[in-house]
N, C-alpha and C positions, 0 to 999 in steps of 0.2 A: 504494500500500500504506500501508495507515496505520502512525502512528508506533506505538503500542503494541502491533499485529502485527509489527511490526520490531524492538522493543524486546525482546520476549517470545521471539522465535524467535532471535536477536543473542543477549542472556543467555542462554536455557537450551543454546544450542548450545554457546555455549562451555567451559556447564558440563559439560554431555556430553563433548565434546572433551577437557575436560581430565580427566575419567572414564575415558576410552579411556585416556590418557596413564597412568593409577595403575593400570587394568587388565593394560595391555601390561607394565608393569615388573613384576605379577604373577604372573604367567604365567611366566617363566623363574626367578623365585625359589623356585615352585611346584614347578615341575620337578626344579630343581637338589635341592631339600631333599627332596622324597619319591621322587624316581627317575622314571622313567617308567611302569612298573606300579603304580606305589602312586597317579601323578597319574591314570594311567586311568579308575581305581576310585573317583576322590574327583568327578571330574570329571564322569562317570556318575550318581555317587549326585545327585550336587546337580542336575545337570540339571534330574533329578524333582522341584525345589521348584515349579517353573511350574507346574505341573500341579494345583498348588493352588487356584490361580485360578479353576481350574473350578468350585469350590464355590459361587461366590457368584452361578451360575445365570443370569449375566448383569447381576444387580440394579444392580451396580456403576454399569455403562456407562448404563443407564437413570439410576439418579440424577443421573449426571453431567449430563446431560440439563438435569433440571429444575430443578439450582441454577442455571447458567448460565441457563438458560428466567424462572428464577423472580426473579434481580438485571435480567433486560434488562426485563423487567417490573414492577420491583421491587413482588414481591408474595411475601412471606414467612409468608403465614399458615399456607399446610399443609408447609414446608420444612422446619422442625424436627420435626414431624410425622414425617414423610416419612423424614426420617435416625435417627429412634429406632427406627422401624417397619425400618430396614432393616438400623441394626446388630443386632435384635435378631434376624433370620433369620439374620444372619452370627453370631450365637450358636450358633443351632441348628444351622449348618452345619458347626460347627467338632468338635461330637461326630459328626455325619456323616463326615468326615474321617478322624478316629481310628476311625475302625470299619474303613472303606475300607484305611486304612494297615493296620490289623491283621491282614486279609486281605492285602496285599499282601504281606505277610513271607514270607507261604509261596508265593507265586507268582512274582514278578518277580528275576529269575537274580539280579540283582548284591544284592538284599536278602538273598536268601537265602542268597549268601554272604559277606555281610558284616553279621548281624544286627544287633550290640552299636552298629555304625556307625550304620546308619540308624535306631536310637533314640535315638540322640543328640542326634543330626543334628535329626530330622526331628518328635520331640514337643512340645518347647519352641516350633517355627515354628510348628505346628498348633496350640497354644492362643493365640499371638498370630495369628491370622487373624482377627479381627474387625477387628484395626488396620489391616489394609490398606483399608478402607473411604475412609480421610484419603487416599489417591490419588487417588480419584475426586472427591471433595468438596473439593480444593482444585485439581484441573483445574477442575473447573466456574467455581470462584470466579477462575480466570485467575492464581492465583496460581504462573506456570510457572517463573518464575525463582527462587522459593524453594523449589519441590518439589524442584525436579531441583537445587538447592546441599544440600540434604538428602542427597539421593540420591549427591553428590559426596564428601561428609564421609563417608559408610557407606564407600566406596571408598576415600578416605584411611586410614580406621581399617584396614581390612583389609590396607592394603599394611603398615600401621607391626606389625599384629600376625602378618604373613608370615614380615617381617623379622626377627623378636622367633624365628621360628623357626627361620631360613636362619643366623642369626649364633649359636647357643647359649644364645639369653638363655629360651626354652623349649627344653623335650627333645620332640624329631621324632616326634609321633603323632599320628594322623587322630582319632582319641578325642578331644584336647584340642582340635585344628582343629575338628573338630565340634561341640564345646560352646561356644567363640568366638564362630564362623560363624551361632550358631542366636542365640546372644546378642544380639548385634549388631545380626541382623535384628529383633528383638524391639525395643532401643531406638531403633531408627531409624525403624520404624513408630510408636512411641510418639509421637516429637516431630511426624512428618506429623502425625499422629491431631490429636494437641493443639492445633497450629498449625491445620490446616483449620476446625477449630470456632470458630476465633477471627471475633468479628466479625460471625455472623450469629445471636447471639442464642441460641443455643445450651443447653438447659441441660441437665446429667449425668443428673439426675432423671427424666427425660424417657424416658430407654432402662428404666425398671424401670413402665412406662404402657403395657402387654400388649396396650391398644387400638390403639397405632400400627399392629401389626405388621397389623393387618386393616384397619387406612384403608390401606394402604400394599401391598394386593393387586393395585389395578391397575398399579402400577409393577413390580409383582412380577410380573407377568402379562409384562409388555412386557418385561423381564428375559431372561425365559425363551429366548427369540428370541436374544438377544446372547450366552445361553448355548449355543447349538446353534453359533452361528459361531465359539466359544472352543475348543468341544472339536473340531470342523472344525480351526480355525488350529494348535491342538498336535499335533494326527494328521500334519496337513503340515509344520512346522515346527520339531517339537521331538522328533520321533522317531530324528535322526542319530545321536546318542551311542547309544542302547538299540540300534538296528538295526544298527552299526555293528560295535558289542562283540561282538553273536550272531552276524554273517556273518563279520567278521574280524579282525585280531590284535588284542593291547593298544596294540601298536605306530599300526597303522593307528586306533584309538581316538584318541591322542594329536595323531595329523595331520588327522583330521575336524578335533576340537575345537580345536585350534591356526588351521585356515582358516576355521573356520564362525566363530572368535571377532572375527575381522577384518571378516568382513563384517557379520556382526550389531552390530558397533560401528556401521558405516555405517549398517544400518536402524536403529542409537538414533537415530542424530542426525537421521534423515529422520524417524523416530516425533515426536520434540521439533514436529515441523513439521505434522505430522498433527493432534500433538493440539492446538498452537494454532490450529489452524483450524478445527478441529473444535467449538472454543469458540465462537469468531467465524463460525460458519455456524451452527451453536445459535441465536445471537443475533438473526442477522439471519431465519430463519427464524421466529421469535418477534414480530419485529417485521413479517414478510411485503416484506421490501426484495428484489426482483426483481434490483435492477441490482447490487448488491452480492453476491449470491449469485453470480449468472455470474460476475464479477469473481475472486473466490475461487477456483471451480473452476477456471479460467483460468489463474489463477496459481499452484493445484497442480499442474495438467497438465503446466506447464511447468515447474516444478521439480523432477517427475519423470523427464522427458528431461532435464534437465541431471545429474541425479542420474545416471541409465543412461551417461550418456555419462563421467561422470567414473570412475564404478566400472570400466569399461572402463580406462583407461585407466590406473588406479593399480595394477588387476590386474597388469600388466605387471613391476610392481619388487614384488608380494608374497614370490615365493620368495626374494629375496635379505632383500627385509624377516622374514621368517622365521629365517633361515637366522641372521642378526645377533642377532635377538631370542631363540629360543631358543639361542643359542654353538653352534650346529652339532646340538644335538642333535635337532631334527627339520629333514626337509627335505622339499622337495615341486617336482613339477615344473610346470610352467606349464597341460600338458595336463589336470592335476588340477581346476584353476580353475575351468575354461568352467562347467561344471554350475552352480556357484557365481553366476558372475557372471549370467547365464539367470536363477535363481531371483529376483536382487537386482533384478533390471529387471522383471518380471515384475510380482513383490508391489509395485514402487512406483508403478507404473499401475493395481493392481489396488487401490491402499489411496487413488489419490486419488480415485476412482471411489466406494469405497464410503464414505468420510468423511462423503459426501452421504447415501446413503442412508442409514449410524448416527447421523447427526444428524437426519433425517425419519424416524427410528424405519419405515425402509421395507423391512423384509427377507426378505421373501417368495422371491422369485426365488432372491437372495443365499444363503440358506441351503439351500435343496436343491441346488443347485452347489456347494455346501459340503462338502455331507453326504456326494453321490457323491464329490469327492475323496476324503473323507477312508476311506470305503469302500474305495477303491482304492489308494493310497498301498503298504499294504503289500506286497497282491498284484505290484505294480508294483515296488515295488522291490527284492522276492525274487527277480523277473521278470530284473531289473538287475545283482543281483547275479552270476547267473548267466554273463551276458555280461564280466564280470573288468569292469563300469564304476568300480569301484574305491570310493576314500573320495566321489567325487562325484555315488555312486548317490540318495541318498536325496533330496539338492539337485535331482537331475533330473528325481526322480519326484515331487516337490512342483511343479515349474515345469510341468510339461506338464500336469500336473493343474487347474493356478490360469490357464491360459491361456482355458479359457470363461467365468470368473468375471471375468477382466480383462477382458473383452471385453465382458458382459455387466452391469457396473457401470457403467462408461462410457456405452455408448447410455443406462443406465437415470435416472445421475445426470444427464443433460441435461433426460429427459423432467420427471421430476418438477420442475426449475427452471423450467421453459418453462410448466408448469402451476400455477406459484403468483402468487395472484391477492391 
């Protein structure tokens, strides 16, 4: 393993890690200050920021692509190009959004009954969505130890402005949390944003040049594709809190989102590992290195059985780790788990599999196994609910879903290596 693949996944894990660490002391501060119906409700609403992601059509991941493509090459002529033309789609996507959300007020239960909230909340993050664009464009550039210490400091400021709630030094309203929460997000994409442009010549001018956006159709094209597996990966992944709230209590709300936060911390830190490889296979893809590619997948496969087996295994101490972390006030029993931990092993065989393919832009297969998941998800886990499978219905009805997709990434990502020439 080379050193800067070690260096890259070494730092950003740790900064993830220590993410987790400001998250978890979150979480019961949360608790304690707004109750357990009021964290429900905030827990809920905010879920639906992911869902944002969806805008950007895919573009995103396609870029990320061609910067890393385009430094292993180093060949910068249509790059800046390239990232005017595409923050300027991420303009127009962002009045797309506000439309979208303006319909959702009158649709989606917990908006509805919480309007004044989710305009708070949710308008100030929808005009900054062009700045999430600096995600992508500084994965590509490899710069993963400073994205994700960015990403650590957002986490800090958030515990210290928790605090700032839990101890009197603000007065306890989701109103003020939400103007914070949407703040924050604003300037923490601000400094990505900033930071990613550094260094590749870059100039501001460049996004008001209306011709990018049309040299910049074919990537927008191949976009489209990463977009179809984004709204797939939210239908399966990010439906627990909404599905949860509509089948059952605020209560059971509270205990999803308290175990799905634990393991979802786990797939941060296994993400950290995805997407530096996902650079480092970009590259050597680029360059047509045969023996380095095998290499690569080789050594995700197997950090995803390591990965399965350790989740297993710390499974075991989560209910008491719970139990500590929120002071008794949620609890969960072991049999809860299984679903959970199924899903955690599943997505990490199924994401080292597909690393291959989002980096050979090869998603054919991948996306209509997608698509029928995400088609069924629901059916499935109304299906689930029925049966009393409890808070681990939706985890289970994603994991049986993603089981032909895991299966079918794996055979796919050998063939296409064994065929580059």
């Amino acid at each position: 393993m080379k050193r800067s693949l070690i260096t890259s996944i070494a730092g950003s894990t740790s900064f993830k890690l220590l993410s987790a660490v400001v998250s978890f002391l979150t979480v019961p501060l949360l608790l304690k200050t707004l109750g357990t119906d009021s964290y429900a409700i905030w827990v809920t609403t905010t879920a639906l920021v992911a869902w944002l992601n969806l805008f950007d059509f895919g573009s995103g991941y396609s870029l990320k692509n061609k910067v890393t493509e385009s430094i292993a090459l180093d060949n910068y002529t249509e790059l800046n190009g390239l990232i005017a033309g595409t923050i300027q789609f991420y303009l127009l996507m962002s009045l797309g959004i506000l439309l979208v959300f303006i319909g959702s007020l009158f649709v989606v239960s917990v908006f509805k009954a919480n309007l004044i909230l989710a305009l708070v909340l949710y308008l100030p993050i929808i005009f900054s969505f062009p700045l999430t664009l600096g995600h992508f464009i500084i994965q590509g550039r490899k710069k993963f130890n400073t994205f994700n210490f960015l990403l650590l400091f957002q986490s800090i400021v958030w515990l210290v402005i928790v605090m700032f709630f839990r101890y009197g030094l603000f007065s306890v309203s989701l109103y003020t949390l939400a103007t914070l929460y949407s703040g924050l997000f604003f300037v923490t994409n601000l400094m990505i944003m900033i930071y990613s442009l550094k260094g590749i010549g870059f100039k501001v001018k460049e996004i008001f040049n209306f011709k990018h956006i049309v040299a910049s159709k074919e990537s927008l094209k191949v976009g489209y594709r990463f977009f179809l597996l984004q709204v797939s990966s939210l239908f399966l992944f990010s439906l627990g809190n909404i599905l949860t709230y509509d089948h059952l209590t605020l209560s059971n709300v509270a205990q999803f989102d308290t175990v799905n936060k634990i393991y979802l911390m786990g797939m941060t830190v296994f993400n950290v590992v995805i997407s530096v490889y996902w650079a480092e296979i970009s590259h050597a893809k680029a360059t047509k290195d045969k023996k380095v590619l095998n290499k690569l997948f080789n050594q995700l496969l197997l950090i995803a059985i390591v990965f399965c087996m350790g989740t297993l295994i710390f499974t075991f101490f989560i209910p008491f780790v719970i139990e500590i972390w929120t002071k008794k006030m949620i609890k969960v029993e072991l049999f809860q788990l299984y679903p959970f931990v199924i899903l955690v092993c599943v997505q990490a065989l199924a994401y080292a599999g597909a690393t291959i393919l989002n980096a050979f832009e090869n998603l054919k297969g991948q996306i209509i196994l997608a698509v029928m998941a995400a088609l069924f998800i629901i059916p499935l886990a109304k299906f689930l609910f029925t049966l009393n499978v409890g808070i681990g219905t939706v985890p289970l009805s994603s994991a049986i879903l993603l089981v032909p997709s895991a299966i079918f990434v794996i055979y796919k990502a050998r063939a296409i290596i064994n065929n580059v020439s």
